[in-house]
C-alpha positions in Angstrom: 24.0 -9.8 84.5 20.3 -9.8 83.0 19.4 -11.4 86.5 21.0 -9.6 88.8 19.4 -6.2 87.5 16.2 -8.0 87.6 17.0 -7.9 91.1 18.1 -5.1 91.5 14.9 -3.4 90.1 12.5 -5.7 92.3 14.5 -5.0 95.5 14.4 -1.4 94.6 10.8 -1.5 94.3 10.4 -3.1 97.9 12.8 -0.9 99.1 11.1 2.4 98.3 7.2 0.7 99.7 9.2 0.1 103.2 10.9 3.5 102.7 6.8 4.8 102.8 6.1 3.0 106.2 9.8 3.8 107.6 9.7 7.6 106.5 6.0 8.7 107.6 6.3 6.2 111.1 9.6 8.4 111.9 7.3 11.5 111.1 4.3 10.3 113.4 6.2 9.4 116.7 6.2 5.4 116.3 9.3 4.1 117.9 11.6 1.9 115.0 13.7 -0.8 115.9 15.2 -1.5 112.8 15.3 -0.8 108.8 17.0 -3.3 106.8 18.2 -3.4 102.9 17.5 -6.7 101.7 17.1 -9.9 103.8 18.7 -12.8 105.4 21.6 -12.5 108.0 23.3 -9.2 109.0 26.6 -8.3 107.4 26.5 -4.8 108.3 24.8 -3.1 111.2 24.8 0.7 112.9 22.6 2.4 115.3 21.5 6.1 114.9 19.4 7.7 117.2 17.9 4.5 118.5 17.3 2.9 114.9 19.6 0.4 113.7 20.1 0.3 110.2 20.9 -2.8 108.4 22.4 -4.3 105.5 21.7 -7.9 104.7 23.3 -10.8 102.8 20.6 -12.0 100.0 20.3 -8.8 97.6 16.6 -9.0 97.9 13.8 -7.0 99.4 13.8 -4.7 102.7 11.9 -3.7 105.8 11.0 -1.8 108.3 10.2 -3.1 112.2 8.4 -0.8 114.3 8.3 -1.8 118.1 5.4 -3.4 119.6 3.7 -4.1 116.1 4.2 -8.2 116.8 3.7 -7.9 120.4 0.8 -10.3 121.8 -1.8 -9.2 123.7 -1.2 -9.8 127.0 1.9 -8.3 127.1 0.5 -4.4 127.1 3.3 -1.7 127.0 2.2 2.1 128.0 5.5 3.3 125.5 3.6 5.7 123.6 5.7 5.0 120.7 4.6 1.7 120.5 2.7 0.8 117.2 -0.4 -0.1 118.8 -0.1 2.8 121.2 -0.2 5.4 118.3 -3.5 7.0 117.6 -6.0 4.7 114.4 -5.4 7.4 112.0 -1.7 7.6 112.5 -1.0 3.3 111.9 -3.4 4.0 108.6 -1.0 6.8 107.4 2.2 4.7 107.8 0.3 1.4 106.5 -0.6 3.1 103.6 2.5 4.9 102.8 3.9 1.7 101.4 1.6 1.3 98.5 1.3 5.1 97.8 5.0 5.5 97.6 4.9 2.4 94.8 2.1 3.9 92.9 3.8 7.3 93.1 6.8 5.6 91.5 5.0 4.4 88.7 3.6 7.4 88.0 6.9 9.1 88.0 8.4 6.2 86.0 5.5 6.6 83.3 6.0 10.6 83.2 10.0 9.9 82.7 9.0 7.3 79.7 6.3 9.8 78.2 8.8 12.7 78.2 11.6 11.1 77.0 10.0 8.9 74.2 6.5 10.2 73.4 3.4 8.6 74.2 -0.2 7.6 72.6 -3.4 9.4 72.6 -7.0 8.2 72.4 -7.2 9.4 69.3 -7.2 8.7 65.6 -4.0 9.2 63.6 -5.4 7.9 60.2 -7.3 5.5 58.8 -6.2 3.1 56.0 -8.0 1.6 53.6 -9.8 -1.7 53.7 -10.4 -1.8 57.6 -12.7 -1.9 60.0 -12.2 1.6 61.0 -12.8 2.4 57.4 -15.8 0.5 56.9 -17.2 2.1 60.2 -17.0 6.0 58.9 -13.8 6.7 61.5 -12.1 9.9 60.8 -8.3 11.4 61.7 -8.9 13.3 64.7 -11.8 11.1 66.0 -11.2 11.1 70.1 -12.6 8.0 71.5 -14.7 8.9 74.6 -16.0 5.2 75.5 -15.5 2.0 74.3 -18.4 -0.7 75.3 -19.5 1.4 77.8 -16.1 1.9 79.5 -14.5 5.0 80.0 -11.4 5.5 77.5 -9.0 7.5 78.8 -5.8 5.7 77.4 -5.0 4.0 74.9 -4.4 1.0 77.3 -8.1 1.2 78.0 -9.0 1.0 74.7 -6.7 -1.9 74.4 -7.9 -3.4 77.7 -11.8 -4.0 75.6 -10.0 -4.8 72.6 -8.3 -7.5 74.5 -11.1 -8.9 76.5 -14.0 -8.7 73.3 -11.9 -10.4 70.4 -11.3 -10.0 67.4 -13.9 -11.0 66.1 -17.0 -9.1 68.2 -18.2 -5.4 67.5 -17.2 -3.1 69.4 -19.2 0.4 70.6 -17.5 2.7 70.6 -18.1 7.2 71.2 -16.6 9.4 69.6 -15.6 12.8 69.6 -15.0 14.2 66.1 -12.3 17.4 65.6 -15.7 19.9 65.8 -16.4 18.5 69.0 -19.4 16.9 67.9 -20.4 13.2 69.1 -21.7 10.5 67.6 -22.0 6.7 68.2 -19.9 4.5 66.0 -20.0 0.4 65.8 -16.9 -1.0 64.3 -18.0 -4.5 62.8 -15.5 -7.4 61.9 -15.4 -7.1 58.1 -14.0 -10.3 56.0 -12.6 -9.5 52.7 -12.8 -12.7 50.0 -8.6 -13.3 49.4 -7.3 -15.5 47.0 -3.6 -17.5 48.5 -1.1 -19.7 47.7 -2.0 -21.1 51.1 1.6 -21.5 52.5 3.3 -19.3 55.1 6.7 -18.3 54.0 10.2 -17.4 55.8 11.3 -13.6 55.8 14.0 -12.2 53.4 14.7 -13.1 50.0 16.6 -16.6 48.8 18.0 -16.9 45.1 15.2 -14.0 44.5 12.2 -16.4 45.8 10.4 -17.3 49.3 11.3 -19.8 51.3 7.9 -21.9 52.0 7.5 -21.9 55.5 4.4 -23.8 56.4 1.8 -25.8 53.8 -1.9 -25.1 54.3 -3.1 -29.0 54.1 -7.0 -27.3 52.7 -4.3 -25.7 49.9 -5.2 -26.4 46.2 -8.4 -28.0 47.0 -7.2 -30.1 49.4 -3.9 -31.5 47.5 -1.1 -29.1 48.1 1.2 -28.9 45.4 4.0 -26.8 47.3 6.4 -28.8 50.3 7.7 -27.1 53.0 11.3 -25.7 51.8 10.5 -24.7 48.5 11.6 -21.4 47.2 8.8 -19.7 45.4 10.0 -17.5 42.3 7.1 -16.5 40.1 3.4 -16.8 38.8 3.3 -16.3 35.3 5.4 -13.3 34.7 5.2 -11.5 37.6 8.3 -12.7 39.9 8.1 -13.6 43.4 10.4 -10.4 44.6 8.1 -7.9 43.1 5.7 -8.6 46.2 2.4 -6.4 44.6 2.8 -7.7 41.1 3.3 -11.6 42.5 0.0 -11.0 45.0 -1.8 -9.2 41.8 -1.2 -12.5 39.7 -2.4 -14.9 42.2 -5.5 -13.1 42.8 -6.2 -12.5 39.6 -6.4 -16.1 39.0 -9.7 -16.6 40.7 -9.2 -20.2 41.7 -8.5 -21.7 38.3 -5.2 -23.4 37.4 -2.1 -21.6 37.3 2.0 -22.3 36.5 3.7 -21.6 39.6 7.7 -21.4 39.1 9.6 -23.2 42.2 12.9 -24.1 43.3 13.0 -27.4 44.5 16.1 -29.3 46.3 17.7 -26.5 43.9 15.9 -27.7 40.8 14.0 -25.3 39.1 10.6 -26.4 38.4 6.8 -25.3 37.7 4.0 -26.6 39.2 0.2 -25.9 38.1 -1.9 -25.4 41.7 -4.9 -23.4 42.3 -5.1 -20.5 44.5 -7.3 -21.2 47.9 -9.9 -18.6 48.4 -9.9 -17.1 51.7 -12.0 -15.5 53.8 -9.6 -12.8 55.6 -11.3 -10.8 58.5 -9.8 -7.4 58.3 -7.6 -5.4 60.5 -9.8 -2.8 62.7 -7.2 -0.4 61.9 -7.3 1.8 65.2 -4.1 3.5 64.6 -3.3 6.4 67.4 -1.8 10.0 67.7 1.6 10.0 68.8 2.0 13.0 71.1 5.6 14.1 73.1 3.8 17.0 74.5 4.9 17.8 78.7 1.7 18.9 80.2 -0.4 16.2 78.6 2.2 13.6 79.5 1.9 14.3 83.6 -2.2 13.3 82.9 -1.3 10.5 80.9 1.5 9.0 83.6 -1.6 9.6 86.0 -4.2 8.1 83.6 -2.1 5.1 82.9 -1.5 4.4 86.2 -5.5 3.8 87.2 -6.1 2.2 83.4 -3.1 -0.4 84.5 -5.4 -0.8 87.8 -8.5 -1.3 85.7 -7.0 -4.0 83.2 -6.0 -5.7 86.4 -9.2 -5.9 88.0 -10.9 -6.7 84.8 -8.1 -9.8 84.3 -9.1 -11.3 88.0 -12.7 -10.5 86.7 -12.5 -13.0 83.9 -9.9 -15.1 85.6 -12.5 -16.1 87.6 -15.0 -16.6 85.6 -13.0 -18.9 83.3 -12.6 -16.6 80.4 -8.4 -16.9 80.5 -6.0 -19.6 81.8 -3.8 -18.7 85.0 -1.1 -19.6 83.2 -1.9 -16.3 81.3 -2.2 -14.1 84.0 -0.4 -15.2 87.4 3.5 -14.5 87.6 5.9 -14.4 90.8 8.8 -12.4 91.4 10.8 -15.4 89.2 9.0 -14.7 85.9 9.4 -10.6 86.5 13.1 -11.0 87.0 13.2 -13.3 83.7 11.1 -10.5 81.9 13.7 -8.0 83.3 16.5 -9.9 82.3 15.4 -10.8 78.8 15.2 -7.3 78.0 18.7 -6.6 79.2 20.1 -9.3 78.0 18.5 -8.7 74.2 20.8 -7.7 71.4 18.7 -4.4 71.0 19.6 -0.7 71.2 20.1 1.2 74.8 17.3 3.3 74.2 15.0 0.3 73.5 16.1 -1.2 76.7 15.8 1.9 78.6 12.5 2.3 77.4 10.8 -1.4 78.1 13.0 -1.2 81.9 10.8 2.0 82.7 7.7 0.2 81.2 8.0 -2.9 83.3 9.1 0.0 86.4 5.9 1.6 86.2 3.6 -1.3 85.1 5.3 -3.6 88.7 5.6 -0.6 90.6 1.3 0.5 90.5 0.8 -3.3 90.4 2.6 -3.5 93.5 0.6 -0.9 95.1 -2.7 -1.4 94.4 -1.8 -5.3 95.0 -0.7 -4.5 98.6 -3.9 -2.6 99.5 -6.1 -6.0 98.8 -7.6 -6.7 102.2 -5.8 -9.9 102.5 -3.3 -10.6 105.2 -0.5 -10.0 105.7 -0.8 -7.5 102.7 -1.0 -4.1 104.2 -5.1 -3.7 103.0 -6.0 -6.4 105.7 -4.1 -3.8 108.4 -6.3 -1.2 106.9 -9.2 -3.3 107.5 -8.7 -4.5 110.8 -7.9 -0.5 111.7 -11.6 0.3 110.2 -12.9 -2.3 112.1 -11.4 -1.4 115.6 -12.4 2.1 114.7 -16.1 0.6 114.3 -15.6 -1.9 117.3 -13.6 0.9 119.9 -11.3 -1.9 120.3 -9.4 -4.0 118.0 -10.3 -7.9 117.3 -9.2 -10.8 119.4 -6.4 -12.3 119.2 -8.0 -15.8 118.1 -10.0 -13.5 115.6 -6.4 -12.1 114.0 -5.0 -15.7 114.1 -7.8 -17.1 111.9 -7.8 -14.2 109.5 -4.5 -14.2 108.8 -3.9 -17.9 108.7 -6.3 -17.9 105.7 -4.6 -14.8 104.2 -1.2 -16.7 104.4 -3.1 -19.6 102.8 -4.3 -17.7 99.9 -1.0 -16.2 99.1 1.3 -18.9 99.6 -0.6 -20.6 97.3 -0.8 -17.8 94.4 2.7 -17.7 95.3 3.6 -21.8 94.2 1.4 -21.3 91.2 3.1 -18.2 90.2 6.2 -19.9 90.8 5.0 -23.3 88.5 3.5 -21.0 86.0 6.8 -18.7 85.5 9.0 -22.0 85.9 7.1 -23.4 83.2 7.2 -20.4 80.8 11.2 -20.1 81.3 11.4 -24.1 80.6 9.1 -23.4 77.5 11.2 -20.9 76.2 
């Protein structure tokens, strides 16, 4: 079920970028042989004023075939309905239909998501306590104008410099306090001394203790004294299930020796351990406005739109310059129908899933179209291109010329396309 929405949702997003070429070529006098729904053989066909309409067998995809577009050059036709017979600024219009129509979809996905379950601004909700944000002087109400430089409009592009600096950079940022006045502000990464136990430990409660999870092997100076599968219960007389009491205790020890009550293979037991001092960098504690406000939500679906754009181009940025794995990045349409799957398929309420479907709409959907307007063959950029050039030329490039270009094209995404394919492939395998 999970996979065949996935699907579903894909095809539909192909459908409605060859519903952008299909639509405006009727509207511009190109003559249409043929729109299809999906792909593969035929099991359904009808002509309608000189268009047949398909329906195919694998549930995938769609097109549009205008006549004359894969004619070769020495076979000229004078039909003026021809796709190379249409005027330059006509085959640009119906090229780039296709990608507007997807990013127009996105945007109408995010307003849909935005209206119906509220959205984030760029600006400060509140500030807790031992935080960066603290530390740095940030107020409720700050607006952030920049961050590093960069423009922040969303808070996906404040994200998008979070994500690329680290955690454990500065980060520049302006700011636009409640009185409109603006200052710069440099939120530094802030450690905070911590003594631990030194053990991760399972969530929920078991006979009133934690579950030991994990064993830190630098724990008690370098001898732990707690096993995976203990069940902490106490420190002195604070117990294990009164979490700010049990923390309190074990700080309060400094380092030096302390009784530590544990269940062990169900025997109770104490242990005397010292608590591992850690050096705990803080959290920067950017918390944001929540806002369910119409008007604003119509900028933001805009907004989001170009800041998904922006993280994009910044990911190829640093793909390229070795800064992230491929692995991270590159998916095909397998790993996006797993994604879309998962999230049907998880036991999780309707809304959720309504909610992350129109996420992963929107995010594919301006992907899609911004992806499409590369100028690499045979994405519909590199028609764009080669219409810029004939209009430069006064007469479009040879035939050997096309040949080459889009030989490498095919190249270059065939390949992107087997190592999105490993990539997702291997993801799915890993779980």
């Amino acid at each position: 079920m999970g996979i065949a929405v996935g699907i579903l949702i894909l095809s539909v997003m192909m459908i409605v970028h060859e519903l952008g070429h299909f639509l405006t070529g009727r509207a511009l006098g190109f003559t249409i042989e043929e729109f299809s729904i999906f792909m593969g053989p035929t099991l359904y066909s009808v002509e309608r004023k000189g268009i047949r309409y398909s329906l195919k067998l694998l549930p995938i995809g769609a097109s549009v075939r205008f006549a004359g577009e894969y004619e070769e050059f020495d076979r000229p036709n004078d039909d003026p309905g021809w796709f190379f017979n249409r005027p330059k600024w006509a085959r640009a219009i119906v090229i780039g239909t296709g990608p507007a129509l997807n990013l127009i979809s996105g945007v109408m996905a995010f307003l849909i998501m935005f209206s119906a379950f509220g959205y984030t601004l760029p600006v400060i909700d509140t500030v807790q306590p031992n935080t960066q944000a603290a530390s740095a002087g940030l107020q409720p109400g700050d607006r952030i104008l920049s961050a590093q430089g960069s423009p922040v409009r969303t808070t996906l592009d404040y994200s998008g410099v979070e994500l690329f600096l680290g955690g454990t950079k500065p980060i520049e940022l302006t700011i636009q306090s409640k009185d409109g006045q603006v200052r710069s502000v440099t939120v530094q990464p802030v450690y905070q001394d911590n003594y631990r136990l030194g053990v991760t430990v399972q969530s929920g409660l078991v006979d009133g203790g934690g579950v030991v999870d994990s064993v830190d092997p630098k724990s008690n100076g370098g001898n732990p004294a707690l096993q995976k599968g203990d069940v902490i219960l106490g420190a002195g007389n604070a117990l294990y299930s009164d979490t700010a009491a049990f923390r309190e205790a074990i700080r309060a020890t400094a380092g030096k020796p302390f009784a530590l009550t544990v269940l062990r293979n169900g025997q109770r037991m104490d242990l005397t351990m010292s608590a591992t001092l850690y050096h705990d960098l803080l959290s920067r504690g950017i918390y944001f406005t929540a806002s369910q406000a119409f008007l604003p939500a119509v900028n933001q679906a805009f907004q989001w739109s170009w800041s998904i754009i922006k993280v994009t181009l910044k990911s190829v940025g640093h793909l390229f310059a070795g800064d992230i794995k491929p692995a991270d990045t590159l998916s095909g349409p397998v790993g996006v129908v797993n994604m879309i799957s998962d999230v049907v398929t998880e036991d999780q309420p309707l809304a959720d899933k309504i909610y992350q479907l129109l996420w992963m709409f929107a995010l594919i959907s301006v992907s899609l179209g911004f992806m499409n307007l590369l100028p690499i063959p045979p994405l519909d950029g590199n028609h764009l291109l080669l219409i810029g050039i004939e209009a430069v030329r006064g007469k479009r490039l040879s035939a050997k010329a096309q040949s080459v270009i889009g030989f490498i094209g095919i190249a270059i995404i065939i390949l992107l396309a087997l190592a999105g394919l490993f990539f997702d492939i291997a993801r799915i395998a890993n779980g």
